[in-house]
Steps between C-alpha positions, in 0.01 A plus 500: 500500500601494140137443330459834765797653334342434128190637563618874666682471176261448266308772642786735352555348161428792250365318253198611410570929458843678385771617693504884523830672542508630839407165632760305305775764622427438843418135546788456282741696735358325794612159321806617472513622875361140635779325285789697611709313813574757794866355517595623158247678383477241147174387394407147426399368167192307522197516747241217645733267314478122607861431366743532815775535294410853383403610849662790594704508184592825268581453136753776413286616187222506745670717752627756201101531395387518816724845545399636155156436665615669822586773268191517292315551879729789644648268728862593413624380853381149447673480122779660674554216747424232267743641338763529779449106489643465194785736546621308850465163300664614162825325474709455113307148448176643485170515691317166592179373312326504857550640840334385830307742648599491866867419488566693203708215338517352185128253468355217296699631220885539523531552124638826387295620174565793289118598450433551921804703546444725150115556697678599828736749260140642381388531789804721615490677172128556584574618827729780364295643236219526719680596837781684356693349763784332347587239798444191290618624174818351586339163576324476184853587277652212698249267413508622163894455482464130616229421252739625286765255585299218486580254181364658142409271229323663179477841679275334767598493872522149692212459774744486776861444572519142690400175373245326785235222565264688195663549220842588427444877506811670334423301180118587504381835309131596622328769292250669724855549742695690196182742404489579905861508531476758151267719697758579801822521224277767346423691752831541673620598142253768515591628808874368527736814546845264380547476148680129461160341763297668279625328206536185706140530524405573181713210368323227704157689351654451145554131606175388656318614180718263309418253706123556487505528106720213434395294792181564652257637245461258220373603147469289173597563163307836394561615870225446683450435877478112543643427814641689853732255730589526860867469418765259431727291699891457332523137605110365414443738212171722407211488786231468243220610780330845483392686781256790539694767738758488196276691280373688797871589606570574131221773475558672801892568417429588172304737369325435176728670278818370690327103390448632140893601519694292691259167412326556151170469720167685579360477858208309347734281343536370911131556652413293213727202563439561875091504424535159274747319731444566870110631545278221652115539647607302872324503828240775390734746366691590208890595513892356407614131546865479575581361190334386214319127470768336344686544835188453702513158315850450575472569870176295522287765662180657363499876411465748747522921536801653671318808637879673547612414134150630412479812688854516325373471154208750626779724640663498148210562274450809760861610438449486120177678532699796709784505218264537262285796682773678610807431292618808262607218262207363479225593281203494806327224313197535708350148372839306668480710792156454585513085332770394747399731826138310448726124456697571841203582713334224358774271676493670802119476575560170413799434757272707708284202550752291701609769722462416920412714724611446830383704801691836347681330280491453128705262278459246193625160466822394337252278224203347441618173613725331776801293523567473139823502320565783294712452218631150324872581590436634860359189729587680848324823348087441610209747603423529881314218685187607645192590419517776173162712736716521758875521421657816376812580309732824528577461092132490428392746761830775359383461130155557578577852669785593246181479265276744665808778601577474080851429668785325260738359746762452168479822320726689764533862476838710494585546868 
C-alpha cells in the first residue's frame, strides 16, 4: 500500500516545470483546507510525516501564517476562526508553543514563547488592516502588553515567562523574537489612539534596537559587519551561533534606510553575510542552511536548505526590491530593483523544485533532509521524519506563497 502511495505521488511532484500562480493559489488553499480539523477548525503543521509525535499537531507560529495565508486567499472566514482560537485560549501567561488539533489543547509543546504569540498579534494586526474589522485588535494589544511585561535585559525581551524542561526561558533573549515582537509594537503605535500605549510602544522599539546593536549584530574595530547572534542567555552568557531567519527577520522590519540609521548598516551589508554563511548547493538545489557550518559542525549534521528560511530570505530581497521601486525616499535605483527582484525568484524556482503535489494539493517540504537536529543548543528541535518527496510543511508551504502575493507579513499598515 505504501510503495502504491509513493508512486501516485511521484506522479505529482513538480519538479521538472515552474509553478504558475493560479495553480499555486489554489493547490495551496486546498492544503490548507485538507489540514484544517472539523472540530476546531485549526490546521495541522506537517503532512505525510512519519513522526507520530507531530501528527495532528499545530505550532502556534504555524497557525498565525496559516491565517495571513487565509488572508492572502480571500478566505477571511477561515483567518477569522483561526483566529477565534486564539482569542478563546488567550489567558495573561501567554499562548502555547503547540496546540492539538482535535481537542484544541495545549500539544507537544507546553512552552510559552514570545516569538509565536508576537506572530498570532500579526496576524490580528493583519486581520484589521485588511478587514477593517477591529475584533482582534484587542487581542493583539494584549499580547503586546504581556510581551511587554516579560523580563528586559539590554532592551531585549526574555523568550518567555516560565522556566521549563528547555531552557530556562525568562533568562534567555532570542533575536529573531525581539525584531518580530518590534514589528507588532510598531504598528499598534501607528495606529494606537492612547497617548501613554503609544509611548509604551515606542519605548520597547527604542529598546529592542539596543539590544540588536549592542547584542546581536557584531562589528569589529572600523565597524564592519562580522558577526549576527541568535541571542543571549543571562545565566550561560553570549549564544555565539548565527542563524539565517535573523538576517531575514532583520530586512523585512527594516527598511534599508531604517538599518543605515538605527544599525550603521546597508542591506547588502546582511545578504552578503547571509550569501557567505548560510547558502549551500544540497539535494539538487540551491537555498539557506539554518545556520552557518560552524554550527552544522557543532550539531554534527551535514548542511542542508530550509526552503521556509529561504523563501524568507527570497521574501526579503522582494521587499527591498518594492522599497526601492516604490519608496518616495528612495532614489528608484533601477539596477537594485531589478538585481534583487532577479535574486528572489531565483530562490523560489529553486524551492520550486521540491514542491508536492498531491491530488489538488500543493505544498513544499519543511527541508531538504529528515530527522536532523537543527541548531547546536536546541537537541529536541529536528526536521520532520519522513520522506522530504512526500512530507510537507505549513512554514515552508506559507513562505513560499507570501513570495508570489509580494505580501510582507511584518511591515503592517496603519489600521
Amino acid at each position: 500500500m505504501k510503495s502504491w502511495f509513493c508512486a501516485f505521488v511521484i506522479i505529482f511532484l513538480f519538479l521538472a516545470r515552474p509553478v504558475f500562480a493560479q495553480e499555486l493559489d489554489s493547490g495551496i488553499y486546498q492544503f490548507l483546507v485538507n489540514q484544517r480539523n472539523v472540530h476546531t477548525g485549526i490546521p495541522a503543521s506537517f503532512i505525510n510525516t512519519d513522526d507520530t509525535m507531530l501528527d495532528g499537531q499545530a505550532a502556534t507560529y504555524d497557525l498565525a501564517i496559516a491565517g495571513l495565508g487565509f488572508l492572502q486567499l480571500k478566505d477571511r472566514d477561515s483567518a477569522r476562526k483561526i483566529l477565534e482560537f486564539f482569542e478563546g485560549k488567550w489567558n495573561q501567561g501567554g499562548l502555547c508553543n503547540f496546540y492539538n488539533i482535535q481537542t484544541g489543547a495545549c500539544g507537544i509543546e507546553t512552552t510559552v514563547h514570545l516569538g509565536p504569540n508576537m506572530w498570532v498579534a500579526t496576524l490580528a494586526l493583519q486581520y484589521t488592516f485588511l478587514t477593517k474589522d477591529r475584533r482582534f485588535y484587542p487581542l493583539a494589544k494584549k499580547i503586546a502588553l504581556w510581551g511587554i511585561a516579560l523580563n528586559h535585559k539590554g532592551g531585549g525581551i526574555s523568550m518567555g515567562p516560565y522556566l521549563d524542561w528547555g531552557a530556562d526561558w525568562p533568562n534567555v533573549f532570542g533575536a529573531e523574537s525581539n525584531i518580530v515582537a518590534y514589528s507588532v509594537f510598531r504598528a499598534i503605535a501607528k495606529g494606537e489612539g492612547d497617548a501613554a500605549s503609544k509611548v509604551s510602544m515606542e519605548l520597547e522599539m527604542q529598546g529592542i534596537r539596543n539590544f540588536l546593536n549592542e547584542g546581536v549584530l557584531l562589528k569589529g574595530s572600523d565597524g564592519r559587519l562580522q558577526n549576527i547572534l541568535v541571542g543571549h542567555s543571562a545565566l550561560e552568557g553570549t549564544l555565539m551561533i548565527t542563524a539565517c531567519d535573523v538576517v531575514s527577520m532583520m530586512l523585512l522590519v527594516f527598511d534599508p534606510k531604517e538599518l543605515v540609521t538605527f544599525f550603521a548598516l546597508q542591506e547588502e551589508d546582511l545578504l552578503n553575510f547571509a550569501r557567505e554563511r548560510f547558502i549551500v548547493e544540497e539535494d539538487g538545489i540551491r537555498g539557506f542552511d539554518f545556520s552557518d557550518q560552524e554550527a552544522s559542525q557543532a550539531t554534527l549534521r551535514p548542511r542542508m536548505i530550509s526552503l521556509e528560511w529561504t523563501m524568507q530570505m527570497a521574501c526579503a530581497l522582494r521587499h527591498i526590491s518594492d522599497v526601492y521601486g516604490a519608496s518616495a525616499d528612495y532614489s528608484g535605483d533601477q539596477e537594485k530593483i531589478n538585481r534583487y527582484r532577479k535574486e528572489a525568484s531565483f530562490y523560489a524556482k529553486e524551492i520550486d523544485k521540491k514542491s508536492i503535489g498531491l491530488g489538488e494539493m500543493l505544498f513544499y517540504p519543511y527541508a531538504t533532509k529528515d530527522t536532523l537536529q537543527v541548531f547546536p543548543f536546541a537537541p529536541w528541535w529536528k526536521t520532520p521524519r519522513g520522506d522530504v518527496a512526500l512530507c510537507g510543511a505549513m512554514a515552508s508551504t506559507m513562505w513560499r506563497l507570501f513570495y508570489d502575493k509580494g505580501f510582507n507579513p511584518l511591515r503592517i499598515e496603519t489600521f
